[in-house]
C-alpha positions as CSV (number, residue, x, y, z in Angstrom):
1,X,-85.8,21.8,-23.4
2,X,-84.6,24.8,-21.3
3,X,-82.6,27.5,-23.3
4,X,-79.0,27.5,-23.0
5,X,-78.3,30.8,-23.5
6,X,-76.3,32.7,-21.6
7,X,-78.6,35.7,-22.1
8,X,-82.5,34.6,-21.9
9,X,-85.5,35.5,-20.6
10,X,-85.5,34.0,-17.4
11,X,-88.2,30.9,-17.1
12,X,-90.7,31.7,-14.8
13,X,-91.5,34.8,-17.1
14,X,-90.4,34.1,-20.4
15,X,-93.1,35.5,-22.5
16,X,-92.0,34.4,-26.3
17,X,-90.6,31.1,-27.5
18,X,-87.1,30.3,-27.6
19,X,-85.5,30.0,-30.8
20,X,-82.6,27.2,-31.0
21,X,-79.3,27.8,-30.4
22,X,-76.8,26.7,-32.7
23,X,-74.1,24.4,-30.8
24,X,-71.0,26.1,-32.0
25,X,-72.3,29.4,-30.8
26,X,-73.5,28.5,-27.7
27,X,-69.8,26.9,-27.0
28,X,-69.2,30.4,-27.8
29,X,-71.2,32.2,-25.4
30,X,-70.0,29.5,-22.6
31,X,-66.1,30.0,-23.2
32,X,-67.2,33.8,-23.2
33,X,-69.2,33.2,-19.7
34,X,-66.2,31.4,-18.3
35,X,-64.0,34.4,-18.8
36,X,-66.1,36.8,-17.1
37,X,-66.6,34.4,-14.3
38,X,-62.9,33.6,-13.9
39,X,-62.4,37.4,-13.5
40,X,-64.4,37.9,-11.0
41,X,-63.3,39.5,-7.9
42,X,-66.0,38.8,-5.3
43,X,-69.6,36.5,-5.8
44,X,-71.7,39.7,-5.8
45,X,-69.7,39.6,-9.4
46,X,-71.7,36.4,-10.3
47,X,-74.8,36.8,-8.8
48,X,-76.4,38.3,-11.9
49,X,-80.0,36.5,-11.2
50,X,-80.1,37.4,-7.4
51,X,-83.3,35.1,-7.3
52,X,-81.3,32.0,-8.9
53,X,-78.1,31.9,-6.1
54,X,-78.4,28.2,-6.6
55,X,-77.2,28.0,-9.9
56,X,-75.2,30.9,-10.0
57,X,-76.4,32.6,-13.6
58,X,-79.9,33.2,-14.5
59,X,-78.8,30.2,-17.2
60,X,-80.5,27.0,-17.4
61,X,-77.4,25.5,-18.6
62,X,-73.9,27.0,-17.7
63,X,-70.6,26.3,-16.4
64,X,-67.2,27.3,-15.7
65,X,-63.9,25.4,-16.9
66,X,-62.3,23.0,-14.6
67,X,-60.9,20.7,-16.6
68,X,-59.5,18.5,-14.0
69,X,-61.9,17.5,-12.9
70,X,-61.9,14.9,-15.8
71,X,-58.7,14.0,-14.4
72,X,-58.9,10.0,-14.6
73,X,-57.4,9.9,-11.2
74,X,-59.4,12.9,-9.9
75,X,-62.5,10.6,-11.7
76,X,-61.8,7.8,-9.7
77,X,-61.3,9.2,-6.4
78,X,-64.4,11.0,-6.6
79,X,-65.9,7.5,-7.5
80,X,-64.4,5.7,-4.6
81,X,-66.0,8.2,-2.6
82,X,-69.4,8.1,-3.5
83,X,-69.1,4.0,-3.5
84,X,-68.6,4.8,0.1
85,X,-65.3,3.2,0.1
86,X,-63.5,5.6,2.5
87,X,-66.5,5.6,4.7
88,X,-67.2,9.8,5.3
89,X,-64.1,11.8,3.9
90,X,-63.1,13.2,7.3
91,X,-59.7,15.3,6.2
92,X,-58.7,16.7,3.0
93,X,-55.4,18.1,2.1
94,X,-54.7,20.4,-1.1
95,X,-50.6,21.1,-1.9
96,X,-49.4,23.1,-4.5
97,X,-45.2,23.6,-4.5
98,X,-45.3,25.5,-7.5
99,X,-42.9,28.5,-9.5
100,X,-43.4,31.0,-11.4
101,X,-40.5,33.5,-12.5
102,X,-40.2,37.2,-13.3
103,X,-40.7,36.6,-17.1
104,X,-43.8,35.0,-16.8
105,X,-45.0,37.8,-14.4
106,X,-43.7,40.8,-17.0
107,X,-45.7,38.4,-20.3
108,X,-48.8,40.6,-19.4
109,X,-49.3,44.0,-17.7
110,X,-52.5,42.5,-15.8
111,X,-50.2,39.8,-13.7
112,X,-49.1,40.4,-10.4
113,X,-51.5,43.9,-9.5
114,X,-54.4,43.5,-7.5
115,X,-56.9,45.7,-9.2
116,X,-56.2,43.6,-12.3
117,X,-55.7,40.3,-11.5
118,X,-57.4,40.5,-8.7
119,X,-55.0,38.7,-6.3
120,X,-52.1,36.1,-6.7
121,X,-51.7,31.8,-6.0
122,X,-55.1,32.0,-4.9
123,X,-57.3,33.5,-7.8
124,X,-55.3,32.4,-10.5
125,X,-53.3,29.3,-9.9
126,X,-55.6,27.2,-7.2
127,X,-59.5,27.5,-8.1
128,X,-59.2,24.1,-9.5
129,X,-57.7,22.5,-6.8
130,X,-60.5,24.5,-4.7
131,X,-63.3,23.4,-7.5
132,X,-61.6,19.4,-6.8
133,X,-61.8,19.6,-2.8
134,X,-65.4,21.0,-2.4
135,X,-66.8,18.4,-5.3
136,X,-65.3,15.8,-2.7
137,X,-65.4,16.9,0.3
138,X,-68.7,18.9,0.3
139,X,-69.8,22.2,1.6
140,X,-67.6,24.4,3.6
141,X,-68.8,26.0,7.0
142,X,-66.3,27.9,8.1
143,X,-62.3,28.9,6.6
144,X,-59.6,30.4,8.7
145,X,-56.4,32.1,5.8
146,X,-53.0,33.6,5.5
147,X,-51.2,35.0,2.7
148,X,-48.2,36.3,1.6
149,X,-45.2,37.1,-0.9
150,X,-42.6,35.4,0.4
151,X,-40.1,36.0,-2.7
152,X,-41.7,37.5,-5.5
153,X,-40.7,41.5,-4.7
154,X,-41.6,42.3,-8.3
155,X,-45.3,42.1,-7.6
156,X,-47.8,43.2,-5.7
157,X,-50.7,39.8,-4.9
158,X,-49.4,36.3,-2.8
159,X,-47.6,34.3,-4.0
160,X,-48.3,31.6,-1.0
161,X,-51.6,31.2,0.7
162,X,-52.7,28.6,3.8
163,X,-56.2,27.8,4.6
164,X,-57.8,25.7,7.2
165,X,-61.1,24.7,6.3
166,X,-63.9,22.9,8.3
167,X,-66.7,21.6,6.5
168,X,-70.7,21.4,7.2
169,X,-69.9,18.0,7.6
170,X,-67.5,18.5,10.5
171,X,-64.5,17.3,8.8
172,X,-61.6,18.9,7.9
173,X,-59.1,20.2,5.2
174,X,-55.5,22.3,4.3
175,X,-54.7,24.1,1.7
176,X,-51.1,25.2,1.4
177,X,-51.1,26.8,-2.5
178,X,-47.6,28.3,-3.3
179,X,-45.6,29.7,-6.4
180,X,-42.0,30.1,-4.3
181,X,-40.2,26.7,-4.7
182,X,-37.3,26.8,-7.4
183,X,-38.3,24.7,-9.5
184,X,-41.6,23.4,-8.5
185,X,-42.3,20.3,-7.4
186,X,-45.5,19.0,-7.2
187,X,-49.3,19.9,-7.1
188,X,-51.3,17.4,-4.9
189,X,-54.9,16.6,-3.2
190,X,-55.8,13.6,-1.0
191,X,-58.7,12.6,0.7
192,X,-59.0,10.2,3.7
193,X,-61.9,8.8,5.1
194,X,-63.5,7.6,8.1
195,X,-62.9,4.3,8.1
196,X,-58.8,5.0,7.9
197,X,-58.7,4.8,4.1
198,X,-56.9,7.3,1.8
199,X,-56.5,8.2,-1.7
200,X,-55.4,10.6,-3.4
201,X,-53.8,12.1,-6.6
202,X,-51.0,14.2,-8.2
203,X,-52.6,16.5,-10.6
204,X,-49.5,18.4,-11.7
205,X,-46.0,17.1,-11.6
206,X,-42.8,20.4,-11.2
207,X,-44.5,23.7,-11.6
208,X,-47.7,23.7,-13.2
209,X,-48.3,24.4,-16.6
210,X,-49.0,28.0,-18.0
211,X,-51.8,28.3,-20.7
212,X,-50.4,29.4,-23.9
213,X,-46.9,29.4,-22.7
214,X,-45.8,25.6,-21.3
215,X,-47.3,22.2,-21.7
216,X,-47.9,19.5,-19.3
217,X,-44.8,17.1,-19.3
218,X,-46.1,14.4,-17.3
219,X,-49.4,12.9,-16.9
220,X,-51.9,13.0,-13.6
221,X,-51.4,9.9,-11.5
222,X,-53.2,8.6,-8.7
223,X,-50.3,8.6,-5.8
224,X,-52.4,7.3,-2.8
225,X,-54.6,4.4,-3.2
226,X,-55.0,2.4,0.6
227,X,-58.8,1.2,0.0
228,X,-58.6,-2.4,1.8
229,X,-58.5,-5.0,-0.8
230,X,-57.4,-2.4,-3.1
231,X,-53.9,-1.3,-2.4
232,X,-52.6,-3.3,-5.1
233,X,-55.0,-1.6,-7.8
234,X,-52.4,1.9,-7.8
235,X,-49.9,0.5,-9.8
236,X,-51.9,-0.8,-12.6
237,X,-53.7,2.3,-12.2
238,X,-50.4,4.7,-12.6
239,X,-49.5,2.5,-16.0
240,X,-52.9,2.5,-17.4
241,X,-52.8,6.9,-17.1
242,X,-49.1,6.7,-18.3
243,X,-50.6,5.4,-21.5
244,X,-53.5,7.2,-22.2
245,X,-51.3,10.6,-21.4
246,X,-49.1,9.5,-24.2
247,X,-52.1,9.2,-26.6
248,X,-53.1,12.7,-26.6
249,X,-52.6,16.0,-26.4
250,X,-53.0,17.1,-23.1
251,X,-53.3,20.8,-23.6
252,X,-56.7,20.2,-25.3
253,X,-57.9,16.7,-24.2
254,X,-59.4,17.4,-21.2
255,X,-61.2,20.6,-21.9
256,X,-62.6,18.9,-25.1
257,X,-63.8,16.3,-22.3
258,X,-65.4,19.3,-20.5
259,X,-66.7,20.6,-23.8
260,X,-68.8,17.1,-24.7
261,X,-70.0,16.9,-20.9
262,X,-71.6,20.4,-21.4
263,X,-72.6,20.0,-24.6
264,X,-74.6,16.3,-24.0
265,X,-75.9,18.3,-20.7
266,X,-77.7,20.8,-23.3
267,X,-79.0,17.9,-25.8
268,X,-79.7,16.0,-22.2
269,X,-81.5,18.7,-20.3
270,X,-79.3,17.9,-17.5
271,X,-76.5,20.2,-15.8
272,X,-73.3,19.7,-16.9
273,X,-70.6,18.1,-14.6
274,X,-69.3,22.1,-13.6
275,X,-71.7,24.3,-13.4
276,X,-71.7,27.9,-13.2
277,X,-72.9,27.3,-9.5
278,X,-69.6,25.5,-9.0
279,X,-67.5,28.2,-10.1
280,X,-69.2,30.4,-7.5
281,X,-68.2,28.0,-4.8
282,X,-64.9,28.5,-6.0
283,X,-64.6,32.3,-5.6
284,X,-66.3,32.5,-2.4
285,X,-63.7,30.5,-1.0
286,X,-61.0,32.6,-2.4
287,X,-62.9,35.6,-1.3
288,X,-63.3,34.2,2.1
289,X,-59.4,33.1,2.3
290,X,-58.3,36.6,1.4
291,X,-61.2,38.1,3.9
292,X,-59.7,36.4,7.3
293,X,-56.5,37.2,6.6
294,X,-57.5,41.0,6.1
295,X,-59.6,40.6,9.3
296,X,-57.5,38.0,11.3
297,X,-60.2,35.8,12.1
298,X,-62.4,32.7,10.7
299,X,-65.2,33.4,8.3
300,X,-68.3,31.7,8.1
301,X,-69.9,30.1,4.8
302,X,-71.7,31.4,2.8
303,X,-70.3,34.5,3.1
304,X,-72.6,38.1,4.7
305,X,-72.1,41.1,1.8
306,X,-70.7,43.5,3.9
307,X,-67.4,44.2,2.0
């Protein structure tokens, strides 16, 4: 089995054997990896193995958090999908009506500055949203972005982004991501298909929860559901995630989720279900966002190094 190390000798010219990792640490070294990768700024950050762009690291096993994607809702529409139940997703639509107030921008000196935080909405509130679009909808050719603070004077990143997005594929997504409705409302991302179905979820109810600060006060809920012979399923569905939320702690339960994906993926030999390839995805687009609204124009995928 390949090392899971986040610092190895790469395969193809390891020279010595590999001595086992003990699990706890290596959890260690990922959490540690995922931190470095969520600060990055640009994907030259996270190319570290220029000759292994695929997997994003020069690790045989790595990953980035993105927790909802064990979303039971976000599970199933990812399932419908690959049943081929909307036929092709053809259109894909991410909505975050979020807030954030003064307070929680003053909590750390790093939030709100560009050279620390490296940018607003975007880099710090959407890259899961990002992470759950591109898991469903697939590669993205070309994005076309906007920004802006629309009433956050205190700071200097966006606090609202837009983004139109075409995929390889040739269909097409929104992305409206903001942090200036008082008090949020809702955080959002459907999916409909070829054949004129549509589902879709509600991954964060009000304004989205702050690490460390707030907790999540009501459970993600699949809020779309029109698969024919299925429209009936959503309400069962809706009950059957009210009750599980109630069971546990939501703060922890789905990154422990994420945790024993990885960890299986290492006892498995497999990649885990977010890999550190993933979380590259998800700052190219960001990168690519904040570069055509810099340069007023759509940007291709994947994107040319020449900033």
């Amino acid at each position: 089995m390949a090392s899971s190390a986040k610092h190895r000798t790469a395969p193809r010219s390891r020279k010595k054997p590999v001595v086992a990792i003990d699990p706890v640490e290596h959890l260690r070294q990922r959490v540690v990896a995922a931190l470095e990768e969520l600060k990055a700024k640009d994907v030259r950050e996270i190319d570290v193995s220029g000759k292994d762009r695929e997997h994003g690291t020069g690790c045989a096993h790595d990953g980035v958090v993105s927790q909802r994607r064990f979303f039971e809702p976000v599970f199933r529409m990812k399932a419908a999908i690959d049943a081929g139940k909307l036929g092709a997703p053809v259109l894909g639509t991410v909505a975050m009506f979020s807030w954030r107030d003064e307070n929680y921008y003053r909590s750390d000196p790093w939030r709100g500055k560009w050279d620390t935080e490296g940018g607003g909405v975007l880099i710090n509130q959407s890259p899961h949203h990002l992470d759950i679009l591109q898991w469903l909808m697939g590669p993205i050719d070309e994005i076309s972005g906007y920004h802006a603070n629309l009433n956050h004077p205190y700071i200097e990143v966006e606090d609202t982004a837009l983004a139109m997005i075409r995929f390889r594929s040739g269909a097409l997504a929104s992305v409206v991501v903001s942090l200036s409705q008082k008090p949020g409302i809702y955080t959002k991302i459907h999916v409909h298909g070829a054949n004129g179905a549509s589902v879709g979820a509600e991954t964060d109810s009000g304004a989205t929860f702050i690490a460390g600060m707030t907790a999540a006060a009501a459970p993600p809920l699949n809020d779309l559901w029109t698969i024919p012979g299925e429209e009936a399923l959503l309400p069962a569905f809706q009950e059957e995630d009210r009750a599980a939320f109630r069971r546990i702690d939501p703060g922890t339960h789905y990154h422990v989720a994420q945790d024993r994906d990885f960890l299986r993926a290492v006892l498995e030999d497999r990649r885990p279900l977010v890999t550190g390839a993933d979380g590259r995805k998800v700052v190219e687009i960001v990168a690519a966002i904040y570069r055509s609204a810099k340069q007023r124009r759509p940007v291709r995928l994947p994107l040319e190094d020449t900033e």
